[in-house]
C-alpha positions as CSV (number, residue, x, y, z in Angstrom):
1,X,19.0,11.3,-21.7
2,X,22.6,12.2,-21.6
3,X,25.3,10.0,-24.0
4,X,26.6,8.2,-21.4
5,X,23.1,7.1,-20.7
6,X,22.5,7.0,-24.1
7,X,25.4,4.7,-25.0
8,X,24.5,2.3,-21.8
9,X,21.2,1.5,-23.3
10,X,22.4,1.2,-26.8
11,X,24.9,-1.7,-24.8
12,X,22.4,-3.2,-23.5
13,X,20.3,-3.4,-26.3
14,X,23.9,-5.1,-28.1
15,X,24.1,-2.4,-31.4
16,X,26.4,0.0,-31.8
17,X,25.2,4.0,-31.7
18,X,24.1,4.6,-35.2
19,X,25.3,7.4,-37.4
20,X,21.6,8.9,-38.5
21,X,18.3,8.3,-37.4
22,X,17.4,6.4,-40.2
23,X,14.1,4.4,-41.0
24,X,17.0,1.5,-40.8
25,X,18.4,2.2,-37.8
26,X,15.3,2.4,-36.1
27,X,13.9,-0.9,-37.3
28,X,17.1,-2.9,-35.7
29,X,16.6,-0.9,-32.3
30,X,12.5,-1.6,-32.2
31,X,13.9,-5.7,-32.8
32,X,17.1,-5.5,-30.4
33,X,14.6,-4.0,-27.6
34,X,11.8,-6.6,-28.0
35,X,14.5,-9.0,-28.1
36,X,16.7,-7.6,-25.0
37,X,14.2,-6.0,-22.6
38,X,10.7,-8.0,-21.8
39,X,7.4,-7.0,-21.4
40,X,6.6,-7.5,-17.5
41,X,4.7,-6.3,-14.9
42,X,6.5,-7.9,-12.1
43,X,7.2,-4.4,-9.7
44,X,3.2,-4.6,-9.5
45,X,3.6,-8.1,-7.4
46,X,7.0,-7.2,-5.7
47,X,5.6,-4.0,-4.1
48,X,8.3,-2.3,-6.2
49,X,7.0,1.9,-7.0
50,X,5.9,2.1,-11.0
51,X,7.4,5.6,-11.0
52,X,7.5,8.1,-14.6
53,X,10.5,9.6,-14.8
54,X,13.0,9.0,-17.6
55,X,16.1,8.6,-14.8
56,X,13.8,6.1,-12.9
57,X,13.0,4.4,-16.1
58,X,16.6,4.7,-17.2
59,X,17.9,2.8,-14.1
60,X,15.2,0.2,-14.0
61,X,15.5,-1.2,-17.7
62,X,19.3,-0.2,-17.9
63,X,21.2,-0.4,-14.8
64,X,18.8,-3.1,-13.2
65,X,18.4,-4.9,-16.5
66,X,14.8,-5.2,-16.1
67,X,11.6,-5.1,-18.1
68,X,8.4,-3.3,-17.6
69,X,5.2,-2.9,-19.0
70,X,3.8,0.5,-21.7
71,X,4.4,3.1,-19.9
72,X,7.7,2.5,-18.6
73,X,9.0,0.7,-22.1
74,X,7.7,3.3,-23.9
75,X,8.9,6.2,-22.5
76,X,12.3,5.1,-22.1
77,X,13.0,4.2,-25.5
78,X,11.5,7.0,-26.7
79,X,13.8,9.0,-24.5
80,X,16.5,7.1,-26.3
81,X,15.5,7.5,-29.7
82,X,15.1,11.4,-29.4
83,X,19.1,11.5,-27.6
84,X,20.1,9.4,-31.0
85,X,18.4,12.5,-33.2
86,X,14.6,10.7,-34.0
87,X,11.6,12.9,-33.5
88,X,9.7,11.4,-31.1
89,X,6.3,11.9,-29.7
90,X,4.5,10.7,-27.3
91,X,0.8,8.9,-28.3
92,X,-2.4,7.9,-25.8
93,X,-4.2,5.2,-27.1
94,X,-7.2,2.6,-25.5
95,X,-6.8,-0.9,-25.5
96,X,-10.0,-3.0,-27.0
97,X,-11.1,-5.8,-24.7
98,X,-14.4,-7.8,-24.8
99,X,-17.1,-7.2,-27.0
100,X,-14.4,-4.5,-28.5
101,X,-15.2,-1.9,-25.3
102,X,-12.7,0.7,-25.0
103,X,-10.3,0.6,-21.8
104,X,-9.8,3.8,-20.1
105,X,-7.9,7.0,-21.2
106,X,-4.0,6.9,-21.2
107,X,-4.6,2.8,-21.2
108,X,-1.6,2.8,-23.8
109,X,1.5,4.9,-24.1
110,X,3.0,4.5,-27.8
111,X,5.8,6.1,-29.7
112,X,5.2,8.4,-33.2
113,X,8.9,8.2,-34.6
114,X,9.7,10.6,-37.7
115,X,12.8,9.5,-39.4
116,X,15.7,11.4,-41.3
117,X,14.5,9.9,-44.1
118,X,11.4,10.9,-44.6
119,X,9.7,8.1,-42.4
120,X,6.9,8.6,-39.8
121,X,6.2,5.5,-38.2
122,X,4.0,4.2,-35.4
123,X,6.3,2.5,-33.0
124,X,5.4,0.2,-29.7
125,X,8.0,-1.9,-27.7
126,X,5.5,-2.1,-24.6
127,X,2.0,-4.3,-26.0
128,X,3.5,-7.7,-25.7
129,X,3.0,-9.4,-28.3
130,X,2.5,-7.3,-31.6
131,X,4.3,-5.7,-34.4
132,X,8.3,-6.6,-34.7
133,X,9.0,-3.3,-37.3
134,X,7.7,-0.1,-37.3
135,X,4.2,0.3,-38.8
136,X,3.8,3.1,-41.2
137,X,1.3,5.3,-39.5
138,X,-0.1,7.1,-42.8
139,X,-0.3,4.0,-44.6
140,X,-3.8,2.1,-44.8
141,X,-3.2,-1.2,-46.7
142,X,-2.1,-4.1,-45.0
143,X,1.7,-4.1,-43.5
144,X,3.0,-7.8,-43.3
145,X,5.3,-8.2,-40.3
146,X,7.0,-11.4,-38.2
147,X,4.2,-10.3,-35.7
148,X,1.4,-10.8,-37.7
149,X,-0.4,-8.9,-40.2
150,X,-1.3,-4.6,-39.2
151,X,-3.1,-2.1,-40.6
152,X,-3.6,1.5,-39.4
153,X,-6.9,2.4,-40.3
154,X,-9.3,5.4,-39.6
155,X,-11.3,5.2,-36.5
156,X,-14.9,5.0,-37.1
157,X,-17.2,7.7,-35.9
158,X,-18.9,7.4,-32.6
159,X,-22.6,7.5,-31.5
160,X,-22.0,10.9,-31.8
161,X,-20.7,11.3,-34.8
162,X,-17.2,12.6,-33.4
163,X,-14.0,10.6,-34.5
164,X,-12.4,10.7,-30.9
165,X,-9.9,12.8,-29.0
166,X,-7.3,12.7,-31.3
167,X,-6.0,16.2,-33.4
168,X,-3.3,16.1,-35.8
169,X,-4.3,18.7,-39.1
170,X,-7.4,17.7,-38.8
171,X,-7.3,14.0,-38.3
172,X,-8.9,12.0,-36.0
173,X,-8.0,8.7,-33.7
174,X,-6.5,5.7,-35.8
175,X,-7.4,2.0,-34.9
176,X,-4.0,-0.9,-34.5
177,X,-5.5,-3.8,-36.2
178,X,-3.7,-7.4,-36.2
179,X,-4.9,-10.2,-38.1
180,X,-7.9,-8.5,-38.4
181,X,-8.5,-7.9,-34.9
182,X,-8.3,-4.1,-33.5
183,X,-6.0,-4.0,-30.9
184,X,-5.9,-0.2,-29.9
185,X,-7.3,3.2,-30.8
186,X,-4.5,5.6,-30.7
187,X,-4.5,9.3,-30.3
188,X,-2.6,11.6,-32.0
189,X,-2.0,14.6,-29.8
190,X,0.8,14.9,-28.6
191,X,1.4,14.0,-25.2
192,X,3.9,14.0,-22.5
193,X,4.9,11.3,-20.0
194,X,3.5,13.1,-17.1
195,X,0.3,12.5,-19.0
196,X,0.1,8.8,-18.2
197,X,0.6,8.8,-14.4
198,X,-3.2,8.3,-13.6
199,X,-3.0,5.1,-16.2
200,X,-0.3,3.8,-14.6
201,X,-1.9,3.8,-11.2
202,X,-5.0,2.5,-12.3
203,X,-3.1,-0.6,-14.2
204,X,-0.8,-1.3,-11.0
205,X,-3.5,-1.0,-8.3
206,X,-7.0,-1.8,-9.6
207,X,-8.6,-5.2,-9.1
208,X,-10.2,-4.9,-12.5
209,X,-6.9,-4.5,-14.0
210,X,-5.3,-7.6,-16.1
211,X,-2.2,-6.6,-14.5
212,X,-2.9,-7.0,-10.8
213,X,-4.5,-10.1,-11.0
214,X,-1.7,-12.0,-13.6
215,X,2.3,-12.3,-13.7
216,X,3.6,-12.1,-17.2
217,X,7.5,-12.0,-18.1
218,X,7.6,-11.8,-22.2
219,X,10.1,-10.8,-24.9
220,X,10.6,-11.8,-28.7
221,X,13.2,-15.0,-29.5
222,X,16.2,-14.6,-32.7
223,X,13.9,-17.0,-34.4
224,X,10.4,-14.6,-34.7
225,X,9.2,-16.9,-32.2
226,X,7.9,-15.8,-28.6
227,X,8.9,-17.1,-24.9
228,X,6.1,-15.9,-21.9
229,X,6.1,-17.1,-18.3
230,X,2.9,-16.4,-16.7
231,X,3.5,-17.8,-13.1
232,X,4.6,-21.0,-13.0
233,X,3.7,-21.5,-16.6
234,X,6.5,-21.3,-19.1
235,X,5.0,-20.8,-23.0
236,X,7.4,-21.0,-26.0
237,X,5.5,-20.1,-29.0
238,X,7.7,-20.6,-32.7
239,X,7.2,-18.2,-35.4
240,X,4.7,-20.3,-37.0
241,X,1.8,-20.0,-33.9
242,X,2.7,-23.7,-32.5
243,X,2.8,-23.8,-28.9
244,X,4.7,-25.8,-26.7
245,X,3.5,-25.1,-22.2
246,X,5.2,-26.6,-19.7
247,X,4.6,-26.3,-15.6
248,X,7.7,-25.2,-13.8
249,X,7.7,-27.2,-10.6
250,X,10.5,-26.2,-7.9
251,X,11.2,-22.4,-7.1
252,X,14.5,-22.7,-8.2
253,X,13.6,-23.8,-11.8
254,X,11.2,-20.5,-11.6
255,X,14.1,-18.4,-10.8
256,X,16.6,-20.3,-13.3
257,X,13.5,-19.3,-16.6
258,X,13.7,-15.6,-15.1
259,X,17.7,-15.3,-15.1
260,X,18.1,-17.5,-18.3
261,X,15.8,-16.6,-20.7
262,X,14.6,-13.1,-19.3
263,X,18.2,-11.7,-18.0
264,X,16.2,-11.1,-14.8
265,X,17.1,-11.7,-10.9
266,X,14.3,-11.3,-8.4
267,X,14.7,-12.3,-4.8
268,X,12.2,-14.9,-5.0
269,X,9.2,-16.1,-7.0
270,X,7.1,-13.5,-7.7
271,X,3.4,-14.2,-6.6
272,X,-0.2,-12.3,-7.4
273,X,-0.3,-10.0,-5.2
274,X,-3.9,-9.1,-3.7
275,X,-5.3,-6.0,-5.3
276,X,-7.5,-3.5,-2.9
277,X,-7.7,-0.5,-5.8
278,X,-6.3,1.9,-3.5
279,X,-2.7,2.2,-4.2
């Protein structure tokens, strides 16, 4: 990512380029970007490509002012944070589901920031709803956050005794938890965003993906509070976990919740699209 590029994305975001990479700084971007840019997987139901390339990515969430969903989140603000002078890498991780079953390999892409300061933190703008700071990634007590309550904890050993894919000196995987709940088991090799094409695919194709059979638009309020429209279905949810659902009726009031509160413009209400698994 170039500095124009750079300083488009830092606009959009509304913050001014920052003079260090500092734990700081990078706690006010990870905010701004929840904030700015929602979590949506609406290209998957408007036939629109879900392509991995930074330039791609760049124009989507910058010049179009969209959202998007892991993968494309992700690896664009990673691309920014390593143009501002952050060490960034790239982490795999697999999302729990039912009966805590693992989803499948490059199911997550999230962000392993290292800091001028002496910070390495576990950072993730593309899960939705989750932490609003950067979590400390070698800490294992309890981090208290807007988002909820995180730890990153050990992974526990497998039927076969092996701790996962995961190599970092020696280490193995680490399990997200949230208010006691695992979220996802993240890897720590290093990765590269080429990695997570085949995840991507599978996500925006497969009929057993959450993805191709649900709409979701999503991003963080001022107040700590969260605003989601699922379809017609419009959820505000305040910092405190009280939810308030209402049923959008008309297209145009659709379209109005997208614009408004989402910064979005799509050419029409965006439907489930029928998933075949085959691209």
């Amino acid at each position: 990512m170039n500095p124009a590029q750079a300083d488009a994305y830092l606009r959009r975001l509304g913050v001014e380029r920052p003079v260090s990479p500092t734990f700081d700084v990078l706690r006010e971007l990870q905010l701004r970007h929840l904030m700015s840019v929602p979590f949506e997987n609406l290209s998957i139901h408007l036939g629109e490509d879900i392509v991995l390339d930074e330039n791609r990515l760049f124009d989507k969430v910058v010049n179009a002012r969209r959202g998007g969903f892991c993968y494309e989140l992700n690896g664009v603000f990673g691309a920014l944070l390593t143009a501002l002078g952050f060490d960034v890498t790239l982490l795999a991780a697999r999302v729990y589901g039912d009966e805590d079953r693992l989803g499948i390999p490059y199911d997550h892409l999230a962000l392993r920031v290292r800091t001028a300061d002496g910070g390495d933190w576990l950072v993730d703008v593309g899960f939705g709803a989750h932490s609003h700071r950067p979590l400390a990634i070698g800490q294992r007590q309890e981090q208290e956050d807007p988002g909820g309550t995180f730890r990153v904890v050990e992974a526990a050993p497998d039927a076969a005794g092996a701790r996962g894919g995961g190599a970092d000196g020696g280490l193995g995987d680490l399990d997200v938890v949230r208010d006691g709940e695992r979220r996802y088991r993240l890897e720590l090799r290093p990765r590269v965003l080429g990695d997570f094409v085949a995840g991507a695919w599978w996500h925006s194709t497969s009929p057993e993906s959450h993805f191709t059979r649900s709409l979701v638009c999503s991003r963080a309020m001022e107040d700590g509070g969260r605003i989601t429209l699922s379809g017609r279905s419009l959820t505000v949810t305040a910092p405190g976990g009280e939810r308030e659902v209402r049923e959008l009726g008309a297209d145009s009031e659709v379209l109005s919740v997208y614009r408004e509160r989402f910064g979005i413009e799509v050419p029409g209400v965006p439907t489930v699209r029928a998933s075949g698994g085959g691209g």
